[in-house]
The first five atom37 places (N, CA, C, CB, O) and aatype in JSON, in Angstrom:
{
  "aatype": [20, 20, 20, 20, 20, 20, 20, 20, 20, 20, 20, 20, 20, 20, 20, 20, 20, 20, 20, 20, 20, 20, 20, 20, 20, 20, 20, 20, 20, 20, 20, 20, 20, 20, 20, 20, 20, 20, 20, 20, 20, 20, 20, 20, 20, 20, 20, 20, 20, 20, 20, 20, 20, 20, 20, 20, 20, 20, 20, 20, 20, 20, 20, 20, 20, 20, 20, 20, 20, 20, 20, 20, 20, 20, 20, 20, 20, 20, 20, 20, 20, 20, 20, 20, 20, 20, 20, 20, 20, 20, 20, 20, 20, 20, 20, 20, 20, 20, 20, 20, 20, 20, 20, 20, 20, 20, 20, 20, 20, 20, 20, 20, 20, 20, 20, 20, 20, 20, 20, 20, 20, 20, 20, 20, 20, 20, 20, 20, 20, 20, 20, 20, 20, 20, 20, 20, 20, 20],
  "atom_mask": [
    [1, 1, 1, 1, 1],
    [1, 1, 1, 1, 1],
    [1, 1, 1, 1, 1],
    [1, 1, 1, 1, 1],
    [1, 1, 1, 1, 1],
    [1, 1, 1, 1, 1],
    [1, 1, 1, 1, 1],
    [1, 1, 1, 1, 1],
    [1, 1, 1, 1, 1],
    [1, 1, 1, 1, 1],
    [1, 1, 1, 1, 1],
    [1, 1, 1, 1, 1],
    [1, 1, 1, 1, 1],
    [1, 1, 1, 1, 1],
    [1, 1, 1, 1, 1],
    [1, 1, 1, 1, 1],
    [1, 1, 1, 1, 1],
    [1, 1, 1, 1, 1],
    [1, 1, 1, 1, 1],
    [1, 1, 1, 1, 1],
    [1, 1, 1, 1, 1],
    [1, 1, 1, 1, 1],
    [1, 1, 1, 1, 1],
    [1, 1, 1, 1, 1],
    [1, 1, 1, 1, 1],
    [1, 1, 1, 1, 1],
    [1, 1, 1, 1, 1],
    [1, 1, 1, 1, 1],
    [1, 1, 1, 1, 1],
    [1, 1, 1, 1, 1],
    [1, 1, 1, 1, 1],
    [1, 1, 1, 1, 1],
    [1, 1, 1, 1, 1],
    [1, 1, 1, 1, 1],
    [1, 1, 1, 1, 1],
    [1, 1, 1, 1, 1],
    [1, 1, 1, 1, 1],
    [1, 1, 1, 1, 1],
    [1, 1, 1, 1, 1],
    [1, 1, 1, 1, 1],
    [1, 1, 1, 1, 1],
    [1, 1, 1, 1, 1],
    [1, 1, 1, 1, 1],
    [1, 1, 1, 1, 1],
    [1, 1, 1, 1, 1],
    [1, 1, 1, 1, 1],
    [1, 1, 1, 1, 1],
    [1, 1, 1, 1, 1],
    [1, 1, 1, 1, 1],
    [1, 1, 1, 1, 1],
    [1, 1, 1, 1, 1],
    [1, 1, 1, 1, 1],
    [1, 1, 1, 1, 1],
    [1, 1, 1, 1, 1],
    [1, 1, 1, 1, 1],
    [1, 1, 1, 1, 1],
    [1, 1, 1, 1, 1],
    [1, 1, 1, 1, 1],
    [1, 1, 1, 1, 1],
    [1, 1, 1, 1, 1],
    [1, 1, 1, 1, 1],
    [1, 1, 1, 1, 1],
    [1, 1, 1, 1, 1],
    [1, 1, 1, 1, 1],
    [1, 1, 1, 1, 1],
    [1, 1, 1, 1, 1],
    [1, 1, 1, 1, 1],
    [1, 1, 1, 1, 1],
    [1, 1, 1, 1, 1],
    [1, 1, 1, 1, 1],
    [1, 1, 1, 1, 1],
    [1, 1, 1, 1, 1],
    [1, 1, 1, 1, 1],
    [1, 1, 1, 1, 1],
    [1, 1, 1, 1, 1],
    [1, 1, 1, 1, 1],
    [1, 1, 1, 1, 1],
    [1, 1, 1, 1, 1],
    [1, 1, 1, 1, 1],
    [1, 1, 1, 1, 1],
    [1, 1, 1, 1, 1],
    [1, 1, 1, 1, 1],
    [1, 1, 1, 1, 1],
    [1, 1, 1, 1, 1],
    [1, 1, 1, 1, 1],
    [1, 1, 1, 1, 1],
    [1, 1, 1, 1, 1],
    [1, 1, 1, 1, 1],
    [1, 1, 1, 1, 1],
    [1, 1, 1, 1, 1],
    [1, 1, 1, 1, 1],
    [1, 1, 1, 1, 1],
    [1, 1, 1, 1, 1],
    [1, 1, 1, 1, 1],
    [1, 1, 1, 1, 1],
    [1, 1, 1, 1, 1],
    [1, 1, 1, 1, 1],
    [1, 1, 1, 1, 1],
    [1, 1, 1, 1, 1],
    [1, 1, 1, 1, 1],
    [1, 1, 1, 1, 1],
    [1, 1, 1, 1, 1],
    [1, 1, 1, 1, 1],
    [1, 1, 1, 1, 1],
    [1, 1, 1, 1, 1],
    [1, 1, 1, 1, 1],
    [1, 1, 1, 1, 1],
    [1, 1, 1, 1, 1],
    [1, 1, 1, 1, 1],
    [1, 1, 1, 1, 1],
    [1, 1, 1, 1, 1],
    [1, 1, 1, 1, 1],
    [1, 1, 1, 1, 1],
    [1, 1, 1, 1, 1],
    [1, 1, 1, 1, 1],
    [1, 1, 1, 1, 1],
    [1, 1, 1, 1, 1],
    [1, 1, 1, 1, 1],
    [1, 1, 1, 1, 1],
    [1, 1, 1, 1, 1],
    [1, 1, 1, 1, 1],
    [1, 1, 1, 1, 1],
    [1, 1, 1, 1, 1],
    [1, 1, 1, 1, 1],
    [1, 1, 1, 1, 1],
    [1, 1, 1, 1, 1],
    [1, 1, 1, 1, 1],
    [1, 1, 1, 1, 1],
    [1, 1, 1, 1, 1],
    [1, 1, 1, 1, 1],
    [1, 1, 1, 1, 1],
    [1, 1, 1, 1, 1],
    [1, 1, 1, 1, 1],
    [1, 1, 1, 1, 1],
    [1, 1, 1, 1, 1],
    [1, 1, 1, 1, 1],
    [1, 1, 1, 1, 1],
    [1, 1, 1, 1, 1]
  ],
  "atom_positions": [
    [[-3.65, 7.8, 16.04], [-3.82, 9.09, 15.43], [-4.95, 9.01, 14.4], [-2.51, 9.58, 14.78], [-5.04, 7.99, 13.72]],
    [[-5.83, 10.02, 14.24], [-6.68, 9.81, 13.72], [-6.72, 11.11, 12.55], [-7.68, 9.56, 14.7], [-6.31, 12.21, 12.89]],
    [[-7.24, 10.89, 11.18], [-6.88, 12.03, 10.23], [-8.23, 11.98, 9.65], [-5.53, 11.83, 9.11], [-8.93, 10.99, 9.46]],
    [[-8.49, 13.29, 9.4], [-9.94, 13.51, 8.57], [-9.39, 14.0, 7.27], [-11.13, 14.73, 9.29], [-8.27, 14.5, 7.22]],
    [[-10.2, 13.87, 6.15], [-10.08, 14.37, 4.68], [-9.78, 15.84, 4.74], [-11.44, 14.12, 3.78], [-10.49, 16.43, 5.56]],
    [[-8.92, 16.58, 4.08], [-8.62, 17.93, 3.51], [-9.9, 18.41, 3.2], [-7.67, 17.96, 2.28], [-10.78, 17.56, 3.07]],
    [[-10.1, 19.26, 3.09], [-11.28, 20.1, 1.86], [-10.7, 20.18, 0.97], [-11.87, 21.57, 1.99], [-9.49, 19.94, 0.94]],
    [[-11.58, 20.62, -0.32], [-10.75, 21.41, -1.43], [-10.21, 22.18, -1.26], [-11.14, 21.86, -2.28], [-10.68, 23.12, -0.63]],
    [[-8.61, 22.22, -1.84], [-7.49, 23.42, -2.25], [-7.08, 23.15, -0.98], [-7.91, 25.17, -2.71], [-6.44, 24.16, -0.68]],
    [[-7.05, 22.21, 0.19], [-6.36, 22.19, 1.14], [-5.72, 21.1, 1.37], [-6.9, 22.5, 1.98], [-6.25, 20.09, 0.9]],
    [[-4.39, 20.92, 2.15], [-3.81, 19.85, 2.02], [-2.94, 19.67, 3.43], [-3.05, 19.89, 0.7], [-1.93, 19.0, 3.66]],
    [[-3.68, 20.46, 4.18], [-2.87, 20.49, 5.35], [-3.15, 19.11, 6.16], [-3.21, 21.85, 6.22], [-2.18, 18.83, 6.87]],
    [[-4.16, 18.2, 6.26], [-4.36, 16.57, 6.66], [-3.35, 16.11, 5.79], [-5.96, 15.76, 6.34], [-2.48, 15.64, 6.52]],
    [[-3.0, 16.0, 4.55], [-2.71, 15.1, 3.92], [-1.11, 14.97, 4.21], [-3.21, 15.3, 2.6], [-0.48, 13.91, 4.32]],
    [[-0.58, 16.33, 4.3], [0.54, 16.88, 5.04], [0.68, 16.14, 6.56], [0.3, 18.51, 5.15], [1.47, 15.22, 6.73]],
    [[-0.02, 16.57, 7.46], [-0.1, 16.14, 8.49], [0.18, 14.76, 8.42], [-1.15, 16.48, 8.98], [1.26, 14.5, 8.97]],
    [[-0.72, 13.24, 7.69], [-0.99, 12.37, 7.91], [0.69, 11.77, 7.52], [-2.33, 12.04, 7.31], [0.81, 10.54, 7.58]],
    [[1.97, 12.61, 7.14], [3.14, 11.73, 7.32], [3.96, 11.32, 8.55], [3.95, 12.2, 6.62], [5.04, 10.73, 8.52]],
    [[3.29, 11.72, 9.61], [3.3, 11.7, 10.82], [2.89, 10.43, 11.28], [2.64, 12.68, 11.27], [3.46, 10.15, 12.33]],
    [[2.21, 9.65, 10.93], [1.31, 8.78, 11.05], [1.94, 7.6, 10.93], [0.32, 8.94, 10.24], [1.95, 7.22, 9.76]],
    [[2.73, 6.48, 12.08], [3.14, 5.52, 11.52], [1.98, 4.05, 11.71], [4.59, 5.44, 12.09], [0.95, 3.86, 12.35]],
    [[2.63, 3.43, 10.99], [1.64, 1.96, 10.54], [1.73, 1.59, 11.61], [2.06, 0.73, 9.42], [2.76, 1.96, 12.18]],
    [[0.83, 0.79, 12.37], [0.21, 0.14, 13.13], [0.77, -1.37, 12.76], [-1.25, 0.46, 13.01], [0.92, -2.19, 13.66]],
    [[1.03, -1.64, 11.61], [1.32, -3.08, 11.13], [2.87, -3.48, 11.23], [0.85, -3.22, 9.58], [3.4, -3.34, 10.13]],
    [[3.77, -3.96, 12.25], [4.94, -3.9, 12.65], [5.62, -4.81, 11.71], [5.06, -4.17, 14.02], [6.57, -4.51, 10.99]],
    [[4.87, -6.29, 11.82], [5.27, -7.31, 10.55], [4.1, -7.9, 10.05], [6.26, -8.55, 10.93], [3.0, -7.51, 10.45]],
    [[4.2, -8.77, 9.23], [2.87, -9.62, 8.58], [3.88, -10.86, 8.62], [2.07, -9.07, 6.74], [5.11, -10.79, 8.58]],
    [[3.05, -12.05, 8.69], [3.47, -13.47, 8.72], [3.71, -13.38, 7.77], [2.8, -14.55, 9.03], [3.54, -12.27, 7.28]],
    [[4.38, -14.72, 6.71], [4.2, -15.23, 5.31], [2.96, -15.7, 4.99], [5.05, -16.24, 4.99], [2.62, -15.67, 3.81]],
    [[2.08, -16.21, 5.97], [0.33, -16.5, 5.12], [-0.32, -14.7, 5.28], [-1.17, -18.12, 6.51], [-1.37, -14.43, 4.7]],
    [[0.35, -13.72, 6.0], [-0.61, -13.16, 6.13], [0.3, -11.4, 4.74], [-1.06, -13.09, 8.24], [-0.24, -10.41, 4.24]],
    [[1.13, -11.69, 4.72], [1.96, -11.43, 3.41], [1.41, -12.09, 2.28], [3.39, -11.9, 3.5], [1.41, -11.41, 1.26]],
    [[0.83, -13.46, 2.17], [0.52, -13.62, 0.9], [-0.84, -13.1, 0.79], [0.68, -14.99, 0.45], [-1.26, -12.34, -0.08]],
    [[-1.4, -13.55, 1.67], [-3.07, -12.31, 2.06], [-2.99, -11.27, 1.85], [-3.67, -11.98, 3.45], [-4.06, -11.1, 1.27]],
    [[-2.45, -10.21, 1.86], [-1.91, -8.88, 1.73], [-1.55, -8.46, 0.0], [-0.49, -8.87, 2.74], [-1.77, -7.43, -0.63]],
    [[-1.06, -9.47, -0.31], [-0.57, -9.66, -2.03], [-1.88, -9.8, -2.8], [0.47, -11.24, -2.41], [-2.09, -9.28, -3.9]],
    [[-2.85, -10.63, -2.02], [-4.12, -10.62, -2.86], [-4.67, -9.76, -2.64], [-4.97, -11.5, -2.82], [-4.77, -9.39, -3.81]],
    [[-5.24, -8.93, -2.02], [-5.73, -7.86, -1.14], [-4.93, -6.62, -2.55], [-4.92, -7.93, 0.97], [-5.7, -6.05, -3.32]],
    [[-3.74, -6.44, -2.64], [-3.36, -5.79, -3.59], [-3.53, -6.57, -4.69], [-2.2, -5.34, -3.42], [-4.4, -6.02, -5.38]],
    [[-3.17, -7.5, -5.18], [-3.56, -7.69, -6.81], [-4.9, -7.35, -7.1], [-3.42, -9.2, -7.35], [-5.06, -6.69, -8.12]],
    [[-6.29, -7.74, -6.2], [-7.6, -6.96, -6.36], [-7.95, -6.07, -6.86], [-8.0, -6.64, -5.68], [-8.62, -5.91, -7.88]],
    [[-7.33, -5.12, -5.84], [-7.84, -3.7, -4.84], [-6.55, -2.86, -5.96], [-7.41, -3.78, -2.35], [-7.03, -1.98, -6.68]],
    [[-5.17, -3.09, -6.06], [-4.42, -2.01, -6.61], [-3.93, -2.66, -7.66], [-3.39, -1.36, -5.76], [-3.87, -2.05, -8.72]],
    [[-3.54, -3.85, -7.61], [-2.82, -4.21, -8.97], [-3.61, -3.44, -10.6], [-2.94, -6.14, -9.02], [-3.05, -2.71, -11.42]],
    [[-4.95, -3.91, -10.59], [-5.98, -3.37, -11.03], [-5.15, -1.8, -12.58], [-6.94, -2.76, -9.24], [-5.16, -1.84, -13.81]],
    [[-4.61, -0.77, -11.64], [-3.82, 0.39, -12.25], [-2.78, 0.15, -11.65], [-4.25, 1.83, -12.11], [-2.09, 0.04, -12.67]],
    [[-1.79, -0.09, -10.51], [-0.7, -0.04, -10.1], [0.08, -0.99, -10.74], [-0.72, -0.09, -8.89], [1.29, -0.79, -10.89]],
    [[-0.5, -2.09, -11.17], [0.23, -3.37, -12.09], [0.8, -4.47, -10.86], [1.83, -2.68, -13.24], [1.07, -4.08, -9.72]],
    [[0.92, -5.64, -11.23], [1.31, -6.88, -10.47], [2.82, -6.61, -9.98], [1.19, -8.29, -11.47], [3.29, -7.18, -8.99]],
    [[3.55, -5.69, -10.77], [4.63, -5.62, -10.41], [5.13, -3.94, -9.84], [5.29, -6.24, -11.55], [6.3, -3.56, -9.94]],
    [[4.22, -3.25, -9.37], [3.9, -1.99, -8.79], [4.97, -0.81, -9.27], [3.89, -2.18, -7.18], [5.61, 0.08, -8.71]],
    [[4.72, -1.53, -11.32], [5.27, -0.69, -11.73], [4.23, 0.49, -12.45], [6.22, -1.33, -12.45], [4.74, 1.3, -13.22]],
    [[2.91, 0.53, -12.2], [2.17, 1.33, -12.64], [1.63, 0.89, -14.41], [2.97, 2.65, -12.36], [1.37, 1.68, -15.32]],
    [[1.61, -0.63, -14.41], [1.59, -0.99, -15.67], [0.03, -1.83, -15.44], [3.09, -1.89, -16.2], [-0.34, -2.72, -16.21]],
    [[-0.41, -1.59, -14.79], [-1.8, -2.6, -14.6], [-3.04, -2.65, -15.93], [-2.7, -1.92, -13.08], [-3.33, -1.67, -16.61]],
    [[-3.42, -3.52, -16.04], [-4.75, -3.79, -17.33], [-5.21, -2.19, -17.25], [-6.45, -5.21, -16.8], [-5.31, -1.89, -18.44]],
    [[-5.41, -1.44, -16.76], [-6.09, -0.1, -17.12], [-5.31, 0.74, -17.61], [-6.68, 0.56, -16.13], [-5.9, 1.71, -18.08]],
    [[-3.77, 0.76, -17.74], [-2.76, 1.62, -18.64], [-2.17, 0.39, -19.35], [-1.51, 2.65, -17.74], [-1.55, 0.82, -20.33]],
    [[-2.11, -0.62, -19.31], [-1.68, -1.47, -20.07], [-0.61, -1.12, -21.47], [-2.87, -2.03, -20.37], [-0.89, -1.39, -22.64]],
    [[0.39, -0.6, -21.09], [1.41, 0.33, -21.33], [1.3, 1.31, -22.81], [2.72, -0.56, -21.31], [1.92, 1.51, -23.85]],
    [[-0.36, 1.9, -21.86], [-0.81, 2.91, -22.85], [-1.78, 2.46, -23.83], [0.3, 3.41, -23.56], [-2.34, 3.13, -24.7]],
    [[-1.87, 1.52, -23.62], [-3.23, 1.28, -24.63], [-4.32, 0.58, -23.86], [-2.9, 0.26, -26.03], [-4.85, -0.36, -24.45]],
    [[-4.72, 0.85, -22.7], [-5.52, 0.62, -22.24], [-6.61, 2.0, -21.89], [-4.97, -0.12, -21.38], [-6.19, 3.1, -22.23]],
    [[-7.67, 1.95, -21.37], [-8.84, 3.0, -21.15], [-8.3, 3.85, -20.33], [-10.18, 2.52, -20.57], [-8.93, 4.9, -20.19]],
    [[-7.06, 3.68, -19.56], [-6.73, 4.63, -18.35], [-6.01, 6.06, -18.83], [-5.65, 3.81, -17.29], [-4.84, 5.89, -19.15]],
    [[-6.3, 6.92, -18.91], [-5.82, 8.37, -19.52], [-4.58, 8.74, -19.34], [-6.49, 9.49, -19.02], [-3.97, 9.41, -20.18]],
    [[-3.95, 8.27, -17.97], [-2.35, 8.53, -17.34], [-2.05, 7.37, -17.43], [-2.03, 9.1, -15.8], [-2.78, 6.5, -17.92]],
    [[-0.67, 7.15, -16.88], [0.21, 6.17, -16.12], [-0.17, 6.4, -14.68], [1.83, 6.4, -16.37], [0.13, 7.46, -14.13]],
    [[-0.84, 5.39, -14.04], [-0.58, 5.24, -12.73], [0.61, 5.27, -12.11], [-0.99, 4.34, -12.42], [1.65, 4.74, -12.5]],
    [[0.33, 6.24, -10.6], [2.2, 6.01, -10.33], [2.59, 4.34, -9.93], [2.83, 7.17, -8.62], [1.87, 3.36, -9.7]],
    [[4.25, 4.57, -9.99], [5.04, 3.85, -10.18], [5.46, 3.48, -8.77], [5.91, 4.34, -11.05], [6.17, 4.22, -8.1]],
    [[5.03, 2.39, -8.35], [5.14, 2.63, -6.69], [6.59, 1.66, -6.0], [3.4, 1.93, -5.85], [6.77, 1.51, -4.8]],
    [[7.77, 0.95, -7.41], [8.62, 0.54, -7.27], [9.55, 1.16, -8.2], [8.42, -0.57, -7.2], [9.34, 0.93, -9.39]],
    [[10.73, 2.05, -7.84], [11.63, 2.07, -8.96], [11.02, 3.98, -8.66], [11.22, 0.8, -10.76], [11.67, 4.8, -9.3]],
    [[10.31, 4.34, -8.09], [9.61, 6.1, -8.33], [10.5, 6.59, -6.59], [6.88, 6.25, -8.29], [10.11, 6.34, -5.45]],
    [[11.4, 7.12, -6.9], [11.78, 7.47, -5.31], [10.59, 8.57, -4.98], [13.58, 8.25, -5.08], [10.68, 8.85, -3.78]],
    [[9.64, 9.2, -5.53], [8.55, 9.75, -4.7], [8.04, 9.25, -4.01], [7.75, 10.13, -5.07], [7.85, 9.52, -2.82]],
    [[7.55, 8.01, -4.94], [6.56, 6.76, -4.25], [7.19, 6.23, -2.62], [6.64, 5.14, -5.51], [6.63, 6.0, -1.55]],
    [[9.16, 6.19, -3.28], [9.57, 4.98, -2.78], [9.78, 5.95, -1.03], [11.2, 4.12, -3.82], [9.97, 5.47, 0.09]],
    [[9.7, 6.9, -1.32], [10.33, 7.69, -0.16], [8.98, 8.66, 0.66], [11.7, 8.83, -0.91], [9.05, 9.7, 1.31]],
    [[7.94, 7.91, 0.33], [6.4, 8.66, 0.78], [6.43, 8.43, 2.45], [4.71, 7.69, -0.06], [7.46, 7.93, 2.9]],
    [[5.66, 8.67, 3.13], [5.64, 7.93, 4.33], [4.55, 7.03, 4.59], [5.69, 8.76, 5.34], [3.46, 7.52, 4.28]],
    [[4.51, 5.95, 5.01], [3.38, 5.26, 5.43], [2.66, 5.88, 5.85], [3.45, 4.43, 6.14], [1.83, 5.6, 4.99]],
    [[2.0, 6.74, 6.64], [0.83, 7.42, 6.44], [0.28, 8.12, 5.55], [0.73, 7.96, 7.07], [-0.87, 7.87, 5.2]],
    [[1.04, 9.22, 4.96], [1.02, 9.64, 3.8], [0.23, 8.72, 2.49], [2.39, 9.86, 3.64], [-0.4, 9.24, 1.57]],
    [[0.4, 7.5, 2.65], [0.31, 6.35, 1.34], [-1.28, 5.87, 2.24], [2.09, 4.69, 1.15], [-2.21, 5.31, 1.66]],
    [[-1.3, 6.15, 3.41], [-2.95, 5.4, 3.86], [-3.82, 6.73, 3.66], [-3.14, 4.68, 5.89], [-4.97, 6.57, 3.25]],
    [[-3.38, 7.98, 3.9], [-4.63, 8.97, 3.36], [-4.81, 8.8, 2.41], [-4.65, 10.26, 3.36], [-5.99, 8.97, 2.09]],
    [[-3.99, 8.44, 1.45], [-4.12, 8.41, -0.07], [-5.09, 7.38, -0.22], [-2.75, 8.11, -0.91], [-6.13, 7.71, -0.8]],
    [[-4.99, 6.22, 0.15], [-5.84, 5.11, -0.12], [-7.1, 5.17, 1.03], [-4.91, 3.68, -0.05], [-7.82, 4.23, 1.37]],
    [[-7.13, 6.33, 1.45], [-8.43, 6.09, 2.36], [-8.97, 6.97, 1.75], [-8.48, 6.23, 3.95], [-10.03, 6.48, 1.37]],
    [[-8.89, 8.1, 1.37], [-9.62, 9.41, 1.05], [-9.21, 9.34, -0.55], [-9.02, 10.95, 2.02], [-9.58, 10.43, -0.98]],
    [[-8.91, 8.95, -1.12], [-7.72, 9.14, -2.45], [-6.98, 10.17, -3.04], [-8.17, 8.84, -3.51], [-7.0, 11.0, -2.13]],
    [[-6.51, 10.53, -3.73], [-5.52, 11.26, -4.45], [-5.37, 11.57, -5.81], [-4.6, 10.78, -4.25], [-5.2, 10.7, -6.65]],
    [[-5.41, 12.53, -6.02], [-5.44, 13.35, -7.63], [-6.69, 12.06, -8.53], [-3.13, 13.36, -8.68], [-7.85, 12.05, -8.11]],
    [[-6.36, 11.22, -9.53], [-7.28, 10.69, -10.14], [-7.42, 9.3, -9.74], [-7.1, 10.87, -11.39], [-8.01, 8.59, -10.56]],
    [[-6.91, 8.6, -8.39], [-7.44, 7.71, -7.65], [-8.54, 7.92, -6.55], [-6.48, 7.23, -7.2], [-8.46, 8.87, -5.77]],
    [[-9.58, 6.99, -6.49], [-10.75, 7.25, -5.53], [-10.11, 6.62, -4.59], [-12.25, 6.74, -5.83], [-8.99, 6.1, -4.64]],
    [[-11.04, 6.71, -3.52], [-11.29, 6.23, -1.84], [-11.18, 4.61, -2.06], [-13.14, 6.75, -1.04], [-12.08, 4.13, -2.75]],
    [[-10.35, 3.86, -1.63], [-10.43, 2.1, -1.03], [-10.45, 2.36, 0.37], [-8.93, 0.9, -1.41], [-9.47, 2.09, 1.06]],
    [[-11.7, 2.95, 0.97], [-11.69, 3.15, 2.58], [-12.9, 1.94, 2.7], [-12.19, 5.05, 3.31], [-12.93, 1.15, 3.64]],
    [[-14.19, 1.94, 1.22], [-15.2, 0.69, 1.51], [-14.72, -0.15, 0.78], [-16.7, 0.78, 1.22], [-15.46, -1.08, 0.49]],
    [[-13.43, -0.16, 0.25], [-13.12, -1.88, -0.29], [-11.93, -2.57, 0.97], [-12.11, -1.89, -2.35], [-11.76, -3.76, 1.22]],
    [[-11.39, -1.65, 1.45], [-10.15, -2.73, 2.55], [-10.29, -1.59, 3.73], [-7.88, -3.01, 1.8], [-10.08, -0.38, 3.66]],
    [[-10.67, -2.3, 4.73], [-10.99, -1.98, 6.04], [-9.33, -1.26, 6.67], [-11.63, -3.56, 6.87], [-8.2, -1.64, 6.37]],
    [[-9.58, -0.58, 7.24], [-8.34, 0.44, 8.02], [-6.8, -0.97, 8.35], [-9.3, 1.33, 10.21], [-5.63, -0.94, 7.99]],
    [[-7.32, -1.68, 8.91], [-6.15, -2.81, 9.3], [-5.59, -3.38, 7.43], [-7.15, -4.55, 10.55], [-4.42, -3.56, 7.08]],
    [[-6.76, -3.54, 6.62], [-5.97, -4.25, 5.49], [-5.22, -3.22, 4.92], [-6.85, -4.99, 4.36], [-4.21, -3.69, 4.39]],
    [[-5.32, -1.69, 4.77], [-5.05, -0.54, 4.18], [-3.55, -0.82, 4.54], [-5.84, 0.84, 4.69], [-2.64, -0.92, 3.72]],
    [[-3.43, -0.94, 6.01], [-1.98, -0.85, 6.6], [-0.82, -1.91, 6.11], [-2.12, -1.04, 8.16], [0.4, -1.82, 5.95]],
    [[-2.14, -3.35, 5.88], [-1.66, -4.58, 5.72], [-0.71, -4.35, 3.55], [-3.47, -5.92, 6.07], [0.28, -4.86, 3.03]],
    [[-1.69, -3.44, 3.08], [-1.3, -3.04, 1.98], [-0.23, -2.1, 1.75], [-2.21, -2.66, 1.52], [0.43, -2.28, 0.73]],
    [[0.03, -1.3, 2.4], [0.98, -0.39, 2.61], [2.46, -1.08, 2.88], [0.49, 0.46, 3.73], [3.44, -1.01, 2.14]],
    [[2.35, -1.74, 4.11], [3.43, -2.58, 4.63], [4.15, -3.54, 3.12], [2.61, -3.71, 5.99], [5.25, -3.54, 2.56]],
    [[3.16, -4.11, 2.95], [3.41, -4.95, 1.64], [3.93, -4.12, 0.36], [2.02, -5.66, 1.21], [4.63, -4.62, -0.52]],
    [[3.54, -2.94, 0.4], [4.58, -2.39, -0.94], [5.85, -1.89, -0.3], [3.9, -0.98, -1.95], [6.84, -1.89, -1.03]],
    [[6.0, -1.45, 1.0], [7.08, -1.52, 1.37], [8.05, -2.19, 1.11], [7.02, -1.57, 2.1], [9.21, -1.88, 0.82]],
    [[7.07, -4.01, 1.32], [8.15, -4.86, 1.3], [8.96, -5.13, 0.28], [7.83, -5.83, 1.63], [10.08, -5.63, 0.21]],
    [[7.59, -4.4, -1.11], [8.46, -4.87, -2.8], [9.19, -3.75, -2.69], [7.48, -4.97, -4.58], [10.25, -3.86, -3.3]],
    [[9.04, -2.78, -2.18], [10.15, -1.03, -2.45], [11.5, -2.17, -1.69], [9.46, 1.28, -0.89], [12.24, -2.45, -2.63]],
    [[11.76, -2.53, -1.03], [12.83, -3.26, -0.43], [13.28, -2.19, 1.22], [14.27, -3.38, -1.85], [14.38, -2.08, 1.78]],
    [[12.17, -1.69, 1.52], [12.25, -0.33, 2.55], [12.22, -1.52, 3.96], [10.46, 1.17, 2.41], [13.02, -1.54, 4.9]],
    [[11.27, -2.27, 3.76], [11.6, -2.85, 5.01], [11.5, -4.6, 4.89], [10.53, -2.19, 6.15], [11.0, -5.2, 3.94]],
    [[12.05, -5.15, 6.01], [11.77, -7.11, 5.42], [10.54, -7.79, 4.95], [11.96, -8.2, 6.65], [9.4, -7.35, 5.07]],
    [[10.84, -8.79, 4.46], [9.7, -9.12, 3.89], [9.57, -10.12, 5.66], [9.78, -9.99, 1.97], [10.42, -9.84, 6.51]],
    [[8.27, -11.39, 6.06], [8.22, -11.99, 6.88], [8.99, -13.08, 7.09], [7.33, -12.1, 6.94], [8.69, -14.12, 6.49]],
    [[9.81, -13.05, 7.72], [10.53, -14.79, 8.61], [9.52, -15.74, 8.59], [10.97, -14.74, 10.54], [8.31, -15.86, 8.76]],
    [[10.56, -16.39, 8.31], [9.75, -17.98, 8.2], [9.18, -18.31, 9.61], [10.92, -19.4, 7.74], [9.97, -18.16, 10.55]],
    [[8.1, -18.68, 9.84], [7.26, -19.21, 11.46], [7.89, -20.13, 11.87], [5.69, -19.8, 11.52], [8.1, -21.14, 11.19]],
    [[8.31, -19.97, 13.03], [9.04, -21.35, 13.42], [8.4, -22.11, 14.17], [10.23, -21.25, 14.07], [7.4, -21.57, 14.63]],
    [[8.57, -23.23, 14.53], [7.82, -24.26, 15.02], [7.63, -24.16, 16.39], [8.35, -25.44, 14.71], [8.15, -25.16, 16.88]],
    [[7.16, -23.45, 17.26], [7.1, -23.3, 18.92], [7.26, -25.19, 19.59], [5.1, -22.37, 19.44], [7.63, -25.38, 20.76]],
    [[6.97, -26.21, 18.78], [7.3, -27.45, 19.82], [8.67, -27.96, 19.15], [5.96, -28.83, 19.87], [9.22, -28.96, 19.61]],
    [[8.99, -27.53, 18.5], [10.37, -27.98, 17.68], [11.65, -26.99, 18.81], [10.29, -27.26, 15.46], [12.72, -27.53, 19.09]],
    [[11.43, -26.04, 19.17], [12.32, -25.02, 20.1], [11.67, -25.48, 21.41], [12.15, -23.17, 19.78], [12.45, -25.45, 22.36]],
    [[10.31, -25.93, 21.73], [10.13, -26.41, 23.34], [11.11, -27.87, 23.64], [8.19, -26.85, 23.66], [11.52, -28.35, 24.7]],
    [[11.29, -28.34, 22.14], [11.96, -29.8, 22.56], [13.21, -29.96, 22.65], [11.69, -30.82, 21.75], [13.72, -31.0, 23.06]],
    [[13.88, -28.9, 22.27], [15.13, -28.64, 22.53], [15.76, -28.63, 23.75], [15.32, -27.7, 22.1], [16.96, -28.36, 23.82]]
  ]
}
């Protein structure tokens, strides 16, 4: 499915784009911890390390950032958004967040999404890899 940006005063894509499920079914544990850096970068930044909206730029209010970034653990708005919904946002951005469409490519966007899922506790985090010659030798 493919979603283009709203215009101004319109919001009928952004609406639309909860329709939209992730492409990203699971992430490994190396590719979960990839995903964690990818966010500490890219969102921790205002969202905070602990995606409580406490990041160095609100730095609980005394930092340069004018709002509180939302709260993307513990906010049932956040917690109850839909995965697509949360990739228009980060592709096109939202109220006083810009576009991460030229900092994390469409697959990491998803890879980011999935991953706050995993801290919301909405879906598992990754199983441990198991050894494919350890189960052939069985």
């Amino acid at each position: 499915m493919h979603i283009q940006q709203d215009a101004v005063g319109d919001t009928a894509n952004y609406f639309a784009s909860r329709q939209m499920p992730n492409p990203i079914a699971s992430l490994t544990e190396s590719e979960l911890k990839e995903t964690e850096r990818l966010y500490l970068i890219n969102c921790g930044i205002c969202h905070g390390p602990k995606l409580d909206g406490n990041g160095p730029l609100w730095n609980n209010g005394d930092g340069p950032y004018p709002s509180k970034p939302a709260t993307l653990v513990g906010d049932s708005k956040y917690e109850s958004m839909p995965e697509g919904q949360m990739f228009y946002s980060i592709t096109f951005g939202k109220n006083l967040m810009g576009s991460y469409a030229s900092q994390l490519s469409a697959k990491q966007r998803w890879q980011v999404i999935h991953y706050i899922k995993v801290k919301q506790g909405k879906i598992k985090a990754a199983a441990a890899a198991t050894d494919s010659t350890a189960v052939a030798a069985k």
